[in-house]
N, C-alpha and C positions, 0 to 999 in steps of 0.2 A: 597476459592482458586480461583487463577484469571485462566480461560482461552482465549486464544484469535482462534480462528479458520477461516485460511483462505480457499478463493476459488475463481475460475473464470478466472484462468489458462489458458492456451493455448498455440496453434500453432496457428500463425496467418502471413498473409505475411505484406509486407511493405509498411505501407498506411493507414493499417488496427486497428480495435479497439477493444480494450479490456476491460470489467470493475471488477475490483478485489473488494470481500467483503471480511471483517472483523468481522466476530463473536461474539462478545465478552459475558462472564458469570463469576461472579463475583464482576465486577465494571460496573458502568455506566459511558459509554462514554461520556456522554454530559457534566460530569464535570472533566474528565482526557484529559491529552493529550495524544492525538494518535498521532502515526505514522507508515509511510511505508518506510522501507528498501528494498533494494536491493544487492544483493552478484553475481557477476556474475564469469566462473572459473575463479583462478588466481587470481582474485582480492580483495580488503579490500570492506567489506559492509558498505554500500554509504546511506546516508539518501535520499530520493525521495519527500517525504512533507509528513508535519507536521499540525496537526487542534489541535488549543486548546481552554478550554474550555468557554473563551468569543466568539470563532469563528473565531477566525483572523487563518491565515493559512501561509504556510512555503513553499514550491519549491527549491529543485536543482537546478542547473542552466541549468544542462542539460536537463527537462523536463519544464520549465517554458514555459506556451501557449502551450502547448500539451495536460498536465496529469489537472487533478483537482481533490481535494481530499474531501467528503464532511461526513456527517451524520447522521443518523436516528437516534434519541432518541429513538422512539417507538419499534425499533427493535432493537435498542443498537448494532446497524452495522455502521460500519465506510468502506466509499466507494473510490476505487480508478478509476476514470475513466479515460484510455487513451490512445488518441485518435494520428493519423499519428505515430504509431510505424514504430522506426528505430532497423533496425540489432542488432544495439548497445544497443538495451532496452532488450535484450536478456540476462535474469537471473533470479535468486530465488528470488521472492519478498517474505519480509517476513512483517508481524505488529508487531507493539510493543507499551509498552504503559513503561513509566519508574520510576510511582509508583504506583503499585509496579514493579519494574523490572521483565517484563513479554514478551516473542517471543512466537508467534504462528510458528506453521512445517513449514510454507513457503508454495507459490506454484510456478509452475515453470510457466515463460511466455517465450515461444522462437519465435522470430521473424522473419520469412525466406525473402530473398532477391529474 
């Protein structure tokens, strides 16, 4: 059974950085594709980037040169690091991987102004 298990959450103000991990048990990340979602209120959950598993990688357009997504084989963690958050990055990031079709709880990142 897959899990994915996020963390690294926050209140952070505007400017500031945050690095979100990805857990994963069940599958090995280094040959899945991961990814990080984002849901903020009101709104439809947003892809944020994508790593697959030759390594090439994915971007939003709204976080392109801010976020980078990377990760650990040896800890079979998948990272999000990112960096000059905006107000607007304020939501539930969630992982996912889509074989098998698998969401971790999300965490919350809120970004104050």
């Amino acid at each position: 059974q897959v899990h994915l298990v996020e963390s690294g959450g926050g209140l952070v103000q505007a400017g500031g950085s945050l690095r979100l991990s990805c857990a994963a048990s069940g599958i090995s990340v280094s040959i899945k594709a991961m990814g990080w979602y984002r849901q903020a209120p009101g709104k439809q959950r947003e892809l944020v980037a994508s790593i697959y598993s030759i390594g090439s990688t994915n971007y939003g357009d709204s976080v392109k040169g801010r976020f980078t997504i990377s990760r650990d084989n040896a800890k079979n963690t998948v990272y999000l690091q990112m960096n000059s958050l905006k107000p607007e990055d304020t939501a539930v990031y969630y992982c996912h991987t889509p074989w098998p079709d698998t969401w971790g709880q999300g965490t919350q990142v809120t970004v104050s102004s």
